[in-house]
N, CA, C and O atoms as a GROMACS GRO file, in nm:
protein
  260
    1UNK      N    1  -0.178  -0.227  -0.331
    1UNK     CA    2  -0.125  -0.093  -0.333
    1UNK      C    3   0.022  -0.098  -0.290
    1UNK      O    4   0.056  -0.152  -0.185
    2UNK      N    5   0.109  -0.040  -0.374
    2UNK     CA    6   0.215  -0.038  -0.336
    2UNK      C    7   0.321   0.065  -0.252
    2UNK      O    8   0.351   0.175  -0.298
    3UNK      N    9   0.367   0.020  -0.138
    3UNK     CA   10   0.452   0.125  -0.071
    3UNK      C   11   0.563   0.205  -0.116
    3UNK      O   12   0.678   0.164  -0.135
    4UNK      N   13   0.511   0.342  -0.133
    4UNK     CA   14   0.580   0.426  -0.214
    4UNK      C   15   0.646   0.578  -0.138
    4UNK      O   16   0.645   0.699  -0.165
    5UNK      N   17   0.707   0.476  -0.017
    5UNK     CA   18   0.804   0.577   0.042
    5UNK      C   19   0.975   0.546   0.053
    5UNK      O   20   1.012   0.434   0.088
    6UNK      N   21   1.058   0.637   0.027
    6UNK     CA   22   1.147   0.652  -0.013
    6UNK      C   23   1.285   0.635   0.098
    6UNK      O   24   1.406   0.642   0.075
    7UNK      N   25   1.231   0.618   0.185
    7UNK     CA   26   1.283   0.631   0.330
    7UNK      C   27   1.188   0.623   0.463
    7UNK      O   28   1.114   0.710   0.508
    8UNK      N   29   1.223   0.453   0.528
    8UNK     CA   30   1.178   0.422   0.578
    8UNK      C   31   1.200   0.425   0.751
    8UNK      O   32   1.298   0.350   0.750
    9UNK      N   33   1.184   0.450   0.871
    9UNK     CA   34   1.214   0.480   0.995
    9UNK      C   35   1.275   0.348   1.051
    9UNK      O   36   1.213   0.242   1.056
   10UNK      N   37   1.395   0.366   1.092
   10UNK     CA   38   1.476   0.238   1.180
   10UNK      C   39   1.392   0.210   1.332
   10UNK      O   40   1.366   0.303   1.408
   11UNK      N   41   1.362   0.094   1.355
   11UNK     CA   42   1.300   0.067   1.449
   11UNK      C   43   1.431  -0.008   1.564
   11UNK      O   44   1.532  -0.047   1.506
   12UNK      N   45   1.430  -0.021   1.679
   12UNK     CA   46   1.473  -0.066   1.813
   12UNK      C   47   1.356  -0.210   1.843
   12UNK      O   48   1.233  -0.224   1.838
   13UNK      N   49   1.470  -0.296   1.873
   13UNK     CA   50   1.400  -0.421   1.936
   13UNK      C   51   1.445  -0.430   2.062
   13UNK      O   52   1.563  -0.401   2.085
   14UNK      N   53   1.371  -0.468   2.150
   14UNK     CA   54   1.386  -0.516   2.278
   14UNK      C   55   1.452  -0.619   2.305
   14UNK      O   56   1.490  -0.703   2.224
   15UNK      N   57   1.477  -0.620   2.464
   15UNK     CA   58   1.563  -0.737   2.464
   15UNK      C   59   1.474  -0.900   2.438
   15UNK      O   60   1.547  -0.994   2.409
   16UNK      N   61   1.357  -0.921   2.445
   16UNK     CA   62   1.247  -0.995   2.397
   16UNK      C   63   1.219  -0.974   2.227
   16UNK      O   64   1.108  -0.997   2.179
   17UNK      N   65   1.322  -0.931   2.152
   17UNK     CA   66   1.308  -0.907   2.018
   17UNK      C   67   1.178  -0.854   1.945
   17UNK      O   68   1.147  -0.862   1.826
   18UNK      N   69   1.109  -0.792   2.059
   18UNK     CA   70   0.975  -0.690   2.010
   18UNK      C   71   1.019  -0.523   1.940
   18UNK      O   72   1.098  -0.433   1.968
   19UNK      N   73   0.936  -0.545   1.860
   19UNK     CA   74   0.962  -0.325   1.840
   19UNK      C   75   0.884  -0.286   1.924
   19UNK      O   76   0.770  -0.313   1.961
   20UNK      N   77   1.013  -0.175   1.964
   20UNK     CA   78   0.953  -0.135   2.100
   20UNK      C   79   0.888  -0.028   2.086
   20UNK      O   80   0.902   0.030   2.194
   21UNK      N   81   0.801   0.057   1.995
   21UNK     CA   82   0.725   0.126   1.964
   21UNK      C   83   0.597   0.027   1.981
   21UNK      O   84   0.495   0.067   2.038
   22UNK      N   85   0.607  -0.100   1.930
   22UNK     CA   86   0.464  -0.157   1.937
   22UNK      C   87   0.501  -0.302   1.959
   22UNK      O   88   0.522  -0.395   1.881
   23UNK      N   89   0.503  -0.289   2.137
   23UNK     CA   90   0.547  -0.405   2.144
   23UNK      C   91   0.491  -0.551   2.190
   23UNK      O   92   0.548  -0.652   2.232
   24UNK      N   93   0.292  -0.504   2.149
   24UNK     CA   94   0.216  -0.593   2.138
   24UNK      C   95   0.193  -0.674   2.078
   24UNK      O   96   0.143  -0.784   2.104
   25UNK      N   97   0.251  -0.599   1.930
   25UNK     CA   98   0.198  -0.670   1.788
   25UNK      C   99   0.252  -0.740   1.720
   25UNK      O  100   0.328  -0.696   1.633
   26UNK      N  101   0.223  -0.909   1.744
   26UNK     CA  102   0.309  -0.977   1.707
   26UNK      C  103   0.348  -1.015   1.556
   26UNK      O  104   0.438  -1.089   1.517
   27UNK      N  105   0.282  -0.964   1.507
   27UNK     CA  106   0.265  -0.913   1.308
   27UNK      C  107   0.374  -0.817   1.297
   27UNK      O  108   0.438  -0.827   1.193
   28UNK      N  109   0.427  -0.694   1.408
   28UNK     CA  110   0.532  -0.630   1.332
   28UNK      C  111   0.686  -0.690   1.408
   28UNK      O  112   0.798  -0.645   1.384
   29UNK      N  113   0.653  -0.800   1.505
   29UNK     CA  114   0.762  -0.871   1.490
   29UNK      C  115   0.803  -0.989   1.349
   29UNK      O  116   0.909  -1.013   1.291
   30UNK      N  117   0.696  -1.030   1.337
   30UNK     CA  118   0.775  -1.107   1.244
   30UNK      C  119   0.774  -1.045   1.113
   30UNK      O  120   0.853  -1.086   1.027
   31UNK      N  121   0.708  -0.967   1.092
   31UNK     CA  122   0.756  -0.826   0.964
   31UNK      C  123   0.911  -0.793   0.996
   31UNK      O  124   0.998  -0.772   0.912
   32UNK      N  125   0.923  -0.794   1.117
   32UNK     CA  126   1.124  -0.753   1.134
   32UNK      C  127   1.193  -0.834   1.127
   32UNK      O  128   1.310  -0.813   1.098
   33UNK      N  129   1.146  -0.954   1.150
   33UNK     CA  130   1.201  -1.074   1.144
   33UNK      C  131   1.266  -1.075   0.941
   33UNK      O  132   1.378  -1.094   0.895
   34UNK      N  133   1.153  -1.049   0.882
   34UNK     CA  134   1.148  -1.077   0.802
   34UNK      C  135   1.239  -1.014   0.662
   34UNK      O  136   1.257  -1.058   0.549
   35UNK      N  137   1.284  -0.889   0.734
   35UNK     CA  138   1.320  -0.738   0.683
   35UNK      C  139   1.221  -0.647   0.629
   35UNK      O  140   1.257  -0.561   0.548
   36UNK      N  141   1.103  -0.656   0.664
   36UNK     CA  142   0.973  -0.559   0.583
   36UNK      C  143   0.986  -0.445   0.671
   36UNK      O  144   0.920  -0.353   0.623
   37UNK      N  145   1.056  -0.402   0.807
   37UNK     CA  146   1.033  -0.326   0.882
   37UNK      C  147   1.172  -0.291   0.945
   37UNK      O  148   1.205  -0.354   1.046
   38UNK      N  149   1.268  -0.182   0.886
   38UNK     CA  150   1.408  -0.219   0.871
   38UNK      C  151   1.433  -0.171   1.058
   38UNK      O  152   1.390  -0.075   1.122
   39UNK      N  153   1.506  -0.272   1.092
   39UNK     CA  154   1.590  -0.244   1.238
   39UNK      C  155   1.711  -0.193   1.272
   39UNK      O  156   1.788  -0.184   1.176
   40UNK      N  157   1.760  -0.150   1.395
   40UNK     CA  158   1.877  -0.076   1.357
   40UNK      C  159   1.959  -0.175   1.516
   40UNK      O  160   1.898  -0.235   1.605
   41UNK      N  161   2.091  -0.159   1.502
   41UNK     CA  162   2.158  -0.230   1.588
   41UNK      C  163   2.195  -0.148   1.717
   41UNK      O  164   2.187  -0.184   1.834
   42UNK      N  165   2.237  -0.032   1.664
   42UNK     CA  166   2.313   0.038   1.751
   42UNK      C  167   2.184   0.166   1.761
   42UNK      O  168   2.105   0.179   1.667
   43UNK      N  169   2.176   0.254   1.883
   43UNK     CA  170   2.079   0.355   1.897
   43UNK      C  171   2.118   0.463   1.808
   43UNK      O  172   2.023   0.539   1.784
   44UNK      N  173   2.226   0.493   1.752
   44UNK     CA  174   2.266   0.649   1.691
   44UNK      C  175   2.173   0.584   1.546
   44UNK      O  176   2.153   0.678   1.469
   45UNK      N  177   2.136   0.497   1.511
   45UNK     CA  178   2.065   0.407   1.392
   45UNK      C  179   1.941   0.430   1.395
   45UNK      O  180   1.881   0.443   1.288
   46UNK      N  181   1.868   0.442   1.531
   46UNK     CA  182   1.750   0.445   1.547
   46UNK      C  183   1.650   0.573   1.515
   46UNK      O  184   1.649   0.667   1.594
   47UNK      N  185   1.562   0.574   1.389
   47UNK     CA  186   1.495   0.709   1.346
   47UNK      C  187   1.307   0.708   1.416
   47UNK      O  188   1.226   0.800   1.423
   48UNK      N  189   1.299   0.603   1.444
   48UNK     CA  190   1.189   0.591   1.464
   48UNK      C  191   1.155   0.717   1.588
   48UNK      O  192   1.262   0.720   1.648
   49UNK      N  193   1.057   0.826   1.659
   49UNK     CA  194   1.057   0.888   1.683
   49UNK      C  195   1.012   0.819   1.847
   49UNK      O  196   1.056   0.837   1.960
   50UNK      N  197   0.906   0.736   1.790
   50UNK     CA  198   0.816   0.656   1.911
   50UNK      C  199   0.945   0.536   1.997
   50UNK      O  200   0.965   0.521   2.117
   51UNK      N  201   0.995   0.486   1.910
   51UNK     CA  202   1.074   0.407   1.953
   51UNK      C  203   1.215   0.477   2.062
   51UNK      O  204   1.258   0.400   2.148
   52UNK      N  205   1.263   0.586   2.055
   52UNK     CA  206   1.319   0.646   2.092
   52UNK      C  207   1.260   0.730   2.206
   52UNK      O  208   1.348   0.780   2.274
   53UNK      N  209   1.143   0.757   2.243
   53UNK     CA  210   1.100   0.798   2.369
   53UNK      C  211   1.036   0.652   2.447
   53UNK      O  212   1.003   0.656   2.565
   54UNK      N  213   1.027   0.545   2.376
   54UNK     CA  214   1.028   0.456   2.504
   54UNK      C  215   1.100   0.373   2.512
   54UNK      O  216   1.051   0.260   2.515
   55UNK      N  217   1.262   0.389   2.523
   55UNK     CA  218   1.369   0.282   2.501
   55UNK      C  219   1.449   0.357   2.660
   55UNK      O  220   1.523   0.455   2.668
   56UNK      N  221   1.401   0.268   2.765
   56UNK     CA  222   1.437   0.299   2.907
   56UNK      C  223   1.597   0.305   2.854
   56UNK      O  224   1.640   0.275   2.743
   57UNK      N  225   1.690   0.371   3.006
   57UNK     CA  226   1.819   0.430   2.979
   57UNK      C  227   1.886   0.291   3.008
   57UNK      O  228   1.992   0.290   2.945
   58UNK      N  229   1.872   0.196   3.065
   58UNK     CA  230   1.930   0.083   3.038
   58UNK      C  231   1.894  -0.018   2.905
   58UNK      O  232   1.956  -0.125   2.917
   59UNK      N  233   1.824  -0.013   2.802
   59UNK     CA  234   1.807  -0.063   2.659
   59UNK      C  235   1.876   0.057   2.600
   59UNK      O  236   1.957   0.028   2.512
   60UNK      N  237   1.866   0.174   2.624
   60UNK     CA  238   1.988   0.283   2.587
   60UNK      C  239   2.123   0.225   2.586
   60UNK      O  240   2.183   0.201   2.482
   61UNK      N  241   2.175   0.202   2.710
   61UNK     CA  242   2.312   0.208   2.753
   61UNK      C  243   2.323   0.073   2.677
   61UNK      O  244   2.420   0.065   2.602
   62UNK      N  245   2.235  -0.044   2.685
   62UNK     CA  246   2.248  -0.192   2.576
   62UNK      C  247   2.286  -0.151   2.462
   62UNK      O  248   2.404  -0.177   2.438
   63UNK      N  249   2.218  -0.084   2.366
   63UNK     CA  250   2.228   0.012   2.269
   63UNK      C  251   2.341   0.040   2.177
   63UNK      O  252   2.369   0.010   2.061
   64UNK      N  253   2.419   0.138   2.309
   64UNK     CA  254   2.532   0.208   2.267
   64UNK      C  255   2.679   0.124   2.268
   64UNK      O  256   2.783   0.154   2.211
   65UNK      N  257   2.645  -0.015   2.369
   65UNK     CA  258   2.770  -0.098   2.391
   65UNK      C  259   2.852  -0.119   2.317
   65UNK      O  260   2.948  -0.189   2.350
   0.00000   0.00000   0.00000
């Protein structure tokens, strides 16, 4: 089945290069690794909704540097 969305949510990696929405699963790290799961560098980048309420104010302030 093919993924048929048009616009996909920028995810935040940790400083341990996890998404920090799900930062158990070591399947959607290397999906980011990979580009299947697009990442963003800077926080004004970041759409993910989950990822953005748990990105403490110091991975913030990393973030914005």
């Amino acid at each position: 089945m093919a993924d048929r969305r048009t616009r996909r949510d920028r995810h935040a990696l940790d400083e341990d290069g996890m998404v920090v929405c799900n930062p158990r699963d070591r399947e959607a790290v290397h999906r980011a690794e990979q580009g299947d799961i697009p990442t963003a560098e800077r926080l004004e980048d970041v759409t993910c909704r989950k990822c953005l309420d748990r990105l403490t104010p110091e991975q913030r302030r990393a973030m914005r540097g």
